[in-house]
C-alpha positions as CSV (number, residue, x, y, z in Angstrom):
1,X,0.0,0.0,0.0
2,X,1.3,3.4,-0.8
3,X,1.7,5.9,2.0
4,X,-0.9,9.0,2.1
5,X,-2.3,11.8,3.6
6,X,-5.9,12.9,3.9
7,X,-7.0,16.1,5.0
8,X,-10.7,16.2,6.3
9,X,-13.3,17.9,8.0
10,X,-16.0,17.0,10.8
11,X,-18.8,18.1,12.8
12,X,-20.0,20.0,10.2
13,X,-16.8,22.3,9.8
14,X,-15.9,22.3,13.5
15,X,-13.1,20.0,13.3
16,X,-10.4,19.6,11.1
17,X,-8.7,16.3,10.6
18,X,-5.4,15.2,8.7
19,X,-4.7,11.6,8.8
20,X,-1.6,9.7,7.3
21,X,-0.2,6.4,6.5
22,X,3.5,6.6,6.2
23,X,5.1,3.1,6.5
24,X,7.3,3.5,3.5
25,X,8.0,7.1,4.1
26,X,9.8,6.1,7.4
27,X,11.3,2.3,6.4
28,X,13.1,4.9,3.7
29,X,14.4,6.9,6.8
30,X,15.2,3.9,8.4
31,X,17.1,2.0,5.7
32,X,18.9,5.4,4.7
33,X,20.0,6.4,8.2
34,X,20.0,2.7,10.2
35,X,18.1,3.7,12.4
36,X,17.9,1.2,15.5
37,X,14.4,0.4,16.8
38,X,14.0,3.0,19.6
39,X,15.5,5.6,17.5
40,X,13.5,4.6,14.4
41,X,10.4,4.9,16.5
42,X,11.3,8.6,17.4
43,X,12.6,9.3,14.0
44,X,9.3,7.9,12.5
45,X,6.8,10.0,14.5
46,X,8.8,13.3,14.1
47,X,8.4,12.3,10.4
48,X,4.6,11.7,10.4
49,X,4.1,14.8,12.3
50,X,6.1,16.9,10.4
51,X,4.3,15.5,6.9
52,X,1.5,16.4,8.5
53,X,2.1,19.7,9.5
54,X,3.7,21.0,6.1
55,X,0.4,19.7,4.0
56,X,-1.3,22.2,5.9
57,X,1.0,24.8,4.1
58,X,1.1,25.7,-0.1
59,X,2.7,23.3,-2.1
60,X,6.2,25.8,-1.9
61,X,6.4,26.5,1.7
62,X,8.6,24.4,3.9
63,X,8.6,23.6,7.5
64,X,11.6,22.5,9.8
65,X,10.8,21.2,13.3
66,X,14.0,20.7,15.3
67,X,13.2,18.3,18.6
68,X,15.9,18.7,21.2
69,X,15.2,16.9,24.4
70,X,18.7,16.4,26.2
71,X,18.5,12.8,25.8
72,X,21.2,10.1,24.4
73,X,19.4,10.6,20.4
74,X,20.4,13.9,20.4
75,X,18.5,16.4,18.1
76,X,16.3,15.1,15.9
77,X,16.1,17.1,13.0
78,X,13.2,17.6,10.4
79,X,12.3,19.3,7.1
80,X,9.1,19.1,5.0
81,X,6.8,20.9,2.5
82,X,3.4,21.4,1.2
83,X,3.5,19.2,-1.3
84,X,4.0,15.5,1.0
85,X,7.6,15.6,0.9
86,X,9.8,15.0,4.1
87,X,13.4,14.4,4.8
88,X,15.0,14.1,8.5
89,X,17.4,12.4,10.4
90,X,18.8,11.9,14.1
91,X,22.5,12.7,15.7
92,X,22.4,9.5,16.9
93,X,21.1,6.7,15.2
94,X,21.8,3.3,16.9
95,X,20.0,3.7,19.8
96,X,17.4,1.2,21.5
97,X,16.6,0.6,24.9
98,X,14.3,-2.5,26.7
99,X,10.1,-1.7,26.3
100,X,9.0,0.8,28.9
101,X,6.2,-0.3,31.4
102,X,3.6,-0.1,28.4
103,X,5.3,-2.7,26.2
104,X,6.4,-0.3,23.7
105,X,9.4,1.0,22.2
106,X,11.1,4.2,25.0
107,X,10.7,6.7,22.6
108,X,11.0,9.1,25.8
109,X,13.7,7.8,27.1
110,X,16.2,8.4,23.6
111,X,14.4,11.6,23.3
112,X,14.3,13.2,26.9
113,X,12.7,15.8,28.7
114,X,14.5,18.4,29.4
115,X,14.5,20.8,26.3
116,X,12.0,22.1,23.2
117,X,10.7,21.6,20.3
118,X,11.1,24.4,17.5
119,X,9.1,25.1,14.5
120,X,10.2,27.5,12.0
121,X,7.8,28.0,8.8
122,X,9.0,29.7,5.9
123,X,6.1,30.7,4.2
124,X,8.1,32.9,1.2
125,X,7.5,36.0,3.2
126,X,10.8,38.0,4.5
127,X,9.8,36.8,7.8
128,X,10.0,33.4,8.9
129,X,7.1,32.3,11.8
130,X,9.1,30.4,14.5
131,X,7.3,28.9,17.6
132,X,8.8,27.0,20.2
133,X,7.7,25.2,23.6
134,X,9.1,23.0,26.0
135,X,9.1,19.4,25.8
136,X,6.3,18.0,28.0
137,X,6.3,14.1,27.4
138,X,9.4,13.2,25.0
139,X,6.6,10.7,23.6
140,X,6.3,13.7,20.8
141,X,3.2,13.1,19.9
142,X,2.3,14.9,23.2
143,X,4.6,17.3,22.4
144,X,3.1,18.1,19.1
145,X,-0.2,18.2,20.9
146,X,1.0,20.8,23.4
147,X,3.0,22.7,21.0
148,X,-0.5,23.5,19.1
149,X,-2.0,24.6,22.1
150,X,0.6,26.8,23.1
151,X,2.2,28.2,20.2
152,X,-0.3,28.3,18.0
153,X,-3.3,28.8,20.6
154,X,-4.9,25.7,18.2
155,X,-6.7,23.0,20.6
156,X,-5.5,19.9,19.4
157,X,-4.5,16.2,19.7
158,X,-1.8,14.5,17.6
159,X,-1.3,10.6,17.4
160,X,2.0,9.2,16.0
161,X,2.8,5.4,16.1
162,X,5.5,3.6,14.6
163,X,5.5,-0.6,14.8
164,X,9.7,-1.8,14.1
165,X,10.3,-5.6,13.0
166,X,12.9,-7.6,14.9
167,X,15.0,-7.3,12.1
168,X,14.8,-3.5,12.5
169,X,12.8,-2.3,9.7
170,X,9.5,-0.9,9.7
171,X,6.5,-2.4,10.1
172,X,4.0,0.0,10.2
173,X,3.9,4.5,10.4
174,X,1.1,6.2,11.1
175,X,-0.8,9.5,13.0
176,X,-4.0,12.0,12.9
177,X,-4.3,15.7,14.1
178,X,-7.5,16.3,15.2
179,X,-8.0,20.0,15.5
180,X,-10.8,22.3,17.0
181,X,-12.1,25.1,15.1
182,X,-13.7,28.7,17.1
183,X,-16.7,28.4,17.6
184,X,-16.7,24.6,18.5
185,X,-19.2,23.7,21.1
186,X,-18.5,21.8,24.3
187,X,-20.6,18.8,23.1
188,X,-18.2,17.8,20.3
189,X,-15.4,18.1,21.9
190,X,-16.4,15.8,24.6
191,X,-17.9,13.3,22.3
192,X,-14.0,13.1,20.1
193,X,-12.2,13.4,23.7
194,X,-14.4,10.2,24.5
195,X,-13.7,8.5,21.4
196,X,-9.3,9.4,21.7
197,X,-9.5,7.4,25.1
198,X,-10.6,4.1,23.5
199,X,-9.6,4.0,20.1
200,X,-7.0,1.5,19.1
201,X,-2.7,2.7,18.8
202,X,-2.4,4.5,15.8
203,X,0.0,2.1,14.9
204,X,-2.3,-1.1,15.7
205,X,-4.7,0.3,13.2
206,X,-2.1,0.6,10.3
207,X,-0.9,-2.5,10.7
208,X,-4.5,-3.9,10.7
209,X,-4.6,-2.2,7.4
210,X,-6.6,0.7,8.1
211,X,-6.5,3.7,5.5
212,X,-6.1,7.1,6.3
213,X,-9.3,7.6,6.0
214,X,-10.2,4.8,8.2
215,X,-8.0,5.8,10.9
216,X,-10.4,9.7,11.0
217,X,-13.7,7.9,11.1
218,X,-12.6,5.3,14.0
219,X,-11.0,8.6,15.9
220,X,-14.0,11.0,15.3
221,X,-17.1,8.4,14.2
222,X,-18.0,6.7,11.1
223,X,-20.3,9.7,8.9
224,X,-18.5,12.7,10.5
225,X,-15.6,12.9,8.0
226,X,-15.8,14.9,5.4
227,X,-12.4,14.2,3.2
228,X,-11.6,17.2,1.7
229,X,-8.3,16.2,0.1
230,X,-5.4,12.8,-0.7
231,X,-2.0,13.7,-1.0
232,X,0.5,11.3,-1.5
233,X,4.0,11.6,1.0
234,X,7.4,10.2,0.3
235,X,10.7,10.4,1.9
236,X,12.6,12.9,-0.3
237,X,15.5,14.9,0.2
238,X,16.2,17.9,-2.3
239,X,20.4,17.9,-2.0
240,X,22.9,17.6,-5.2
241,X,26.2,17.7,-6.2
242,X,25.7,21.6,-7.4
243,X,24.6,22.1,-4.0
244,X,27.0,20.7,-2.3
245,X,29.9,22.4,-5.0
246,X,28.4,25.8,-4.4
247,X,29.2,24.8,-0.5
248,X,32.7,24.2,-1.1
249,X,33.7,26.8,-3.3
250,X,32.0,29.3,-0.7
251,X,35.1,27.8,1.6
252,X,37.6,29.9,-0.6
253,X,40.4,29.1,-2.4
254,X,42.8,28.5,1.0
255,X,40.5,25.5,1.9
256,X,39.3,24.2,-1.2
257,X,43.9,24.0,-1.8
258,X,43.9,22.1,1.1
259,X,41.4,19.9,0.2
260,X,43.7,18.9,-2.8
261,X,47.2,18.6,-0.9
262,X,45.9,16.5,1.8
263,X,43.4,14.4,0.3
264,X,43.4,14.7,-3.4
265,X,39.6,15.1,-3.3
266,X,36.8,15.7,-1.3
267,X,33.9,14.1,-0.1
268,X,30.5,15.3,1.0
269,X,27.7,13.8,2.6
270,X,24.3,14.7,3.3
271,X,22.9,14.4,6.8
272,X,19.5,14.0,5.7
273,X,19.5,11.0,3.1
274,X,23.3,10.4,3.8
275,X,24.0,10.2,0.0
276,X,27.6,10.7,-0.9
277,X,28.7,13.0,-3.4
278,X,32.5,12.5,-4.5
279,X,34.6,15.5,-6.1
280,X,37.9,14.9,-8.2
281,X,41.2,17.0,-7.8
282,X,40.1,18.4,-11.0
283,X,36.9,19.4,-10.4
284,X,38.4,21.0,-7.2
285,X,40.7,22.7,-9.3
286,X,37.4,23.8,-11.7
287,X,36.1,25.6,-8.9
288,X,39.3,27.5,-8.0
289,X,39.4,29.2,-11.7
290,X,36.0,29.5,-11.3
291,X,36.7,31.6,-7.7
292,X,39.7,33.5,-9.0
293,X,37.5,34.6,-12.5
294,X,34.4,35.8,-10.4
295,X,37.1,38.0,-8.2
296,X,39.3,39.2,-11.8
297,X,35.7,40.1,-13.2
298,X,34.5,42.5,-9.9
């Protein structure tokens, strides 16, 4: 099955709903960056959140959500956009740690409690929207849910689950944001807060198979959806060799030398998708003309 967003509506207009199924869109994360289970389960719900959270944007805006909780993962770093694309990583990928008390993975533990979580949303304006709020749970979906309510002043609850095989790959990604529009009465709010404290792991359901669409009606009631809009999501990362040459030759001439004394070469490598991108002595040498013609020209 191919992973997907929806993006809904319920109660008549008084909810909004996104809901997405992103197995694939995490195993990617997880083969790219070998991610361990414990950190794969982290890595995978900052993923599904932050998926989430740019389709709410225009197709060109992107979002980075940076989660720093003090704990032995380090940062875990994310970047998306508005049109179902998502790229991330973690400073420390093998990490895993024995099931908490619940039976499942210790997300909070890798992650910690003792820091934020930052969203910065560039929206194409000069000005960049940045919101940040302290980690309350180092479960992150929590997180997410109290960074809406503070930040944003958006009464919401977020769900993330990720399901890891034993031999480390991924099983099953998933999560909903359920969000309260003004005006919302008391009534429907009860009746969804009702329904979050009895429906199924998000994660249970996608590995029963549930769609996204699915997942919205068992959180807020079969004929209260209203799907507004499918979007399909992917792993994707938007680096290149031209990007990562323009890098170097911003190092200068001294540096980019030094590259070719001491190693004949240099190599780059992307912290998002980890791909490698290899550059000859001559194409080194290529950007210092290139560096020395720009300056001759000014």
């Amino acid at each position: 099955m191919e992973d997907y967003l929806v993006k809904a509506l319920a109660f008549d207009g008084k909810i909004r709903a996104y809901a997405a199924r992103s197995t694939n869109t995490v195993g990617e994360a997880q083969k790219r960056h070998d991610t361990w289970p414990t950190a794969t389960a982290a890595l995978g719900r900052a993923l599904t959140a932050g998926v989430m959270m740019g389709s709410m944007m225009n197709q060109d805006d992107k979002i980075t959500i940076k989660i720093e909780g003090g704990g032995p993962i380090g940062i875990v770093l994310i970047d998306a956009n508005g049109k179902g694309e998502v790229r991330g990583y973690v400073t420390n990928p093998h990490i895993h740690f024995p099931l908490n008390e619940a039976g499942k993975l210790d997300v909070r533990r890798a992650v910690g409690t003792q820091g934020s979580i930052t969203i910065v949303k560039d929206l194409g304006v000069r000005e960049m929207f940045s919101g940040q709020t302290p980690i309350v749970s180092g479960e992150i979906a929590e997180d997410f849910t109290y960074y809406y309510a503070a930040s944003e002043q958006i009464p919401s609850s977020v769900g993330l689950g990720v399901l890891v095989n034993t031999d480390n790959s991924v099983l099953a990604a998933g999560g909903f944001i359920i969000q309260v529009m003004p005006g919302c009465d008391e009534e429907t709010i009860e009746a969804i807060e009702t329904r979050l404290k009895t429906v199924e792991p998000i994660s249970k359901m996608i590995e029963k198979g549930y769609t996204p669409e699915q997942i919205l009606e068992a959180v807020l009631g079969e004929g209260n959806v209203k799907v507004l809009e499918t979007m399909p999501i992917q792993f994707k990362c938007n680096c290149s060799k031209e990007r990562f040459g323009a890098a170097i030759q911003s190092l200068g001439i001294q540096e980019i030398q030094e590259m070719i004394d001491e190693d004949g070469g240099a190599e780059a490598q992307c912290h998002f998708c980890m791909e490698k991108y290899y550059f000859s002595k001559e194409e080194l040498e290529g950007f210092i003309r290139e560096i020395q013609a720009k300056n001759e020209s000014k």
